[in-house]
C-alpha positions in Angstrom: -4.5 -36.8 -3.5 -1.9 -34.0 -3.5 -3.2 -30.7 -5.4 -1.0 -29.9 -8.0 1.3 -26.8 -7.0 0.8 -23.9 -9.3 3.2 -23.3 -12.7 4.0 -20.2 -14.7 1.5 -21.5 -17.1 -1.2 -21.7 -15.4 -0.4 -17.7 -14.6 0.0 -17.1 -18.4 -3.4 -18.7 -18.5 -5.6 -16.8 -16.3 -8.5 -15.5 -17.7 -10.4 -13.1 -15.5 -9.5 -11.3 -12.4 -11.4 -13.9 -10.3 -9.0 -16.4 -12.1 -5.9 -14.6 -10.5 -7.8 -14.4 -6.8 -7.6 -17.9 -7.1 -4.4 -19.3 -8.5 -2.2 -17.1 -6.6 -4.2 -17.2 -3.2 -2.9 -21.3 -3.8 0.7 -20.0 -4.8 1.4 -17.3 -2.5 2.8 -19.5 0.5 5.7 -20.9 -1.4 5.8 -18.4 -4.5 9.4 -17.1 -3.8 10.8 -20.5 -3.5 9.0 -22.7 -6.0 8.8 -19.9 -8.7 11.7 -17.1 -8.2 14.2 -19.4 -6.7 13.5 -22.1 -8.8 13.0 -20.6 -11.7 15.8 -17.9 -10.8 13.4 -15.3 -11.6 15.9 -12.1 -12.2 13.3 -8.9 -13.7 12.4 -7.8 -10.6 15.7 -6.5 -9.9 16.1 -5.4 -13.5 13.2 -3.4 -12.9 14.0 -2.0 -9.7 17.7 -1.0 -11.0 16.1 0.8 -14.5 13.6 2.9 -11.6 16.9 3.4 -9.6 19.5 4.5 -12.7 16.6 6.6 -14.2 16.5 8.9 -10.7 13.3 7.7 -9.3 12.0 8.1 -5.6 9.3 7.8 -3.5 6.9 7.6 -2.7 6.9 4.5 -4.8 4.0 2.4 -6.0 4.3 -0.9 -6.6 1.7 -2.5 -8.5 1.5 -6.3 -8.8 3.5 -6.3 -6.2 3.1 -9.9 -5.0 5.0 -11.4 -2.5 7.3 -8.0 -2.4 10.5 -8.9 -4.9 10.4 -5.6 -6.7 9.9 -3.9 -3.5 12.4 -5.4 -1.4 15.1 -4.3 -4.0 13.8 -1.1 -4.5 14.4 -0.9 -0.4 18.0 -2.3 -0.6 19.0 0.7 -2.9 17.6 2.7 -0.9 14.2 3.9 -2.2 10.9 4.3 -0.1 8.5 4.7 0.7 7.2 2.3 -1.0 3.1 1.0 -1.1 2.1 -2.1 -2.5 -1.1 -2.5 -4.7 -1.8 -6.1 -6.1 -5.3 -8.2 -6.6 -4.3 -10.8 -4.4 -4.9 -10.8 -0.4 -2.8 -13.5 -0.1 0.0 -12.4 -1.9 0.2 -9.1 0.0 -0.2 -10.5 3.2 4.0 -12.5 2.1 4.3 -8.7 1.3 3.5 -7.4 4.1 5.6 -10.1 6.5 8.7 -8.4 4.7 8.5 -5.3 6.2 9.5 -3.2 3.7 5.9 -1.3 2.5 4.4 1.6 4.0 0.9 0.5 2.9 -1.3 -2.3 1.1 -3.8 -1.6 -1.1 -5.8 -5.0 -2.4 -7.2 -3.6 -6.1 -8.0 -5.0 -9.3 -6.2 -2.2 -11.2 -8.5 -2.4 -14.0 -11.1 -0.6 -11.5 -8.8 1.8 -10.3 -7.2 2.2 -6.9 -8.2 4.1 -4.0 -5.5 6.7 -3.9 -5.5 10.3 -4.3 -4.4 11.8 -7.3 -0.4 12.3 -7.7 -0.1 10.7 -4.6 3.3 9.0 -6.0 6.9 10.5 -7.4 7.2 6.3 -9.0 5.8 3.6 -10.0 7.0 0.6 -10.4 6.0 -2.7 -12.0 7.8 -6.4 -12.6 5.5 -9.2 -14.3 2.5 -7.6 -14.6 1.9 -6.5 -17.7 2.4 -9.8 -19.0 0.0 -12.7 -20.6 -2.9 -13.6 -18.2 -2.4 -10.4 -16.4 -2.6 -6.7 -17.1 -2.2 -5.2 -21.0 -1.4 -1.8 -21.8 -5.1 -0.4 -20.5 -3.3 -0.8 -17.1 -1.6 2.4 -17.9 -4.6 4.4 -17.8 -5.5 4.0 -14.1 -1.9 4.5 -13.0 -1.1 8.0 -14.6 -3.4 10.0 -12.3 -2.2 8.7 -9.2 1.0 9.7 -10.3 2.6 12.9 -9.7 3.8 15.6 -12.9 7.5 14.2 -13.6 6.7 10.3 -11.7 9.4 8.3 -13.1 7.7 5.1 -14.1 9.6 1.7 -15.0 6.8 -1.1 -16.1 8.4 -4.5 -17.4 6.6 -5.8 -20.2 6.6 -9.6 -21.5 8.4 -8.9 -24.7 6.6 -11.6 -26.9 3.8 -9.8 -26.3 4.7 -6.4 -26.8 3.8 -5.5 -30.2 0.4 -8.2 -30.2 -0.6 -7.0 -27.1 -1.0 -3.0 -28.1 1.5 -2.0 -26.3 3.3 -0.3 -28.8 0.4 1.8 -30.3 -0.6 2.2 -26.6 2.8 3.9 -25.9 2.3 6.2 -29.4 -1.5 7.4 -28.1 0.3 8.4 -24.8 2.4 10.7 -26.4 1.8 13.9 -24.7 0.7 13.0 -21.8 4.0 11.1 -20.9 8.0 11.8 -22.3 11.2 10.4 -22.2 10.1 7.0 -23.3 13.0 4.4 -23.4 12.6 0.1 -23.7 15.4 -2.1 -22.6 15.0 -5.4 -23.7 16.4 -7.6 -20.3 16.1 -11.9 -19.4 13.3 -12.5 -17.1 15.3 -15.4 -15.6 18.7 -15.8 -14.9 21.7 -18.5 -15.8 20.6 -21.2 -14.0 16.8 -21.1 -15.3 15.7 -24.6 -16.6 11.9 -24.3 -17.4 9.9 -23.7 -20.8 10.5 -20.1 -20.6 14.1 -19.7 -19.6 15.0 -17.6 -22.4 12.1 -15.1 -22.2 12.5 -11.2 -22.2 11.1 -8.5 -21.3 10.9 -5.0 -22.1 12.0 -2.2 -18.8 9.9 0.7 -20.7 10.7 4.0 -18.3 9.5 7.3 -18.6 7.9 10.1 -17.2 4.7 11.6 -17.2 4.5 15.1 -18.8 
């Protein structure tokens, strides 16, 4: 019998880290056809043009970086370098076959990553902080690997935003980051057809203080 591909919501559904080992070590292979060219998956390059139009540069960290979408745009405008960070070995290993990251660093973020403090001037993030994924006590881990003044640009499911703690998350950072703007931006584009088509998300971009 022929295993059922993975779907978005399976993703949405993940429930531990072990979870996400699994279903995207099955989806990494075809990832950017049967999901972003399917789907016509557009908030990676939203995200990468709010780092970009916000003065960001490297070195970039890009965390849930995945098969490398985010980071291949941020490379087309221009930006590097650029590490990747993301839970899945498989995934980085599509990453790494694009040739566009200076390092891979295979890390549950929730643990912390294995990088000195404000080793990075950015970081960058596209459909992470999403259901099934990473919540707002992902931001805790990334500030201290970021240098004083990082730009960062982190999409955020917007359905989830306010339910998710997002927004008193951003209010109990106060202080320790500024110049906190949300653009609310499709997740896929025009010719989309699945069941969540007409989602948004959130580009929230700041710096840290």
């Amino acid at each position: 019998m022929t295993r059922k591909p993975p779907s978005l919501s399976d993703a949405y559904a993940l429930n531990s880290p072990e979870e996400s080992r699994r279903l995207y070590a099955d989806w990494a292979a075809d990832y950017d056809q049967s999901f972003a060219t399917a789907e016509d998956y557009i908030l990676h390059i939203h995200t990468a043009r709010a780092f970009q139009a916000a003065h960001g540069r490297g070195p970039v960290l890009d965390v849930g970086a995945g098969t490398g979408l985010c980071g291949a745009v941020l490379a087309d405008l221009g930006i590097g370098p650029i590490d990747a960070t993301d839970i899945s070995t498989e995934m980085l290993h599509r990453a790494e076959a694009k040739d566009i990251y200076r390092d891979l660093i295979e890390a549950n973020l929730l643990d912390g990553l294995p990088v000195a403090p404000g080793s990075y001037a950015g970081i960058v993030s596209s459909g992470t902080f999403t259901s099934g994924h990473i919540g707002p006590e992902g931001f805790a881990p990334l500030l201290p690997v970021a240098r004083r003044g990082a730009v960062f640009a982190i999409s955020i499911n917007a359905r989830h935003y306010e339910s998710a703690g997002f927004a008193r998350a951003f209010q109990t950072l106060m202080g320790r980051i500024r110049d906190l703007s949300l653009t609310e931006v499709p997740i896929y584009g025009p010719k989309a057809t699945g069941a969540h088509k007409d989602d948004t998300a959130l580009i929230a971009v700041f710096r840290k203080s």
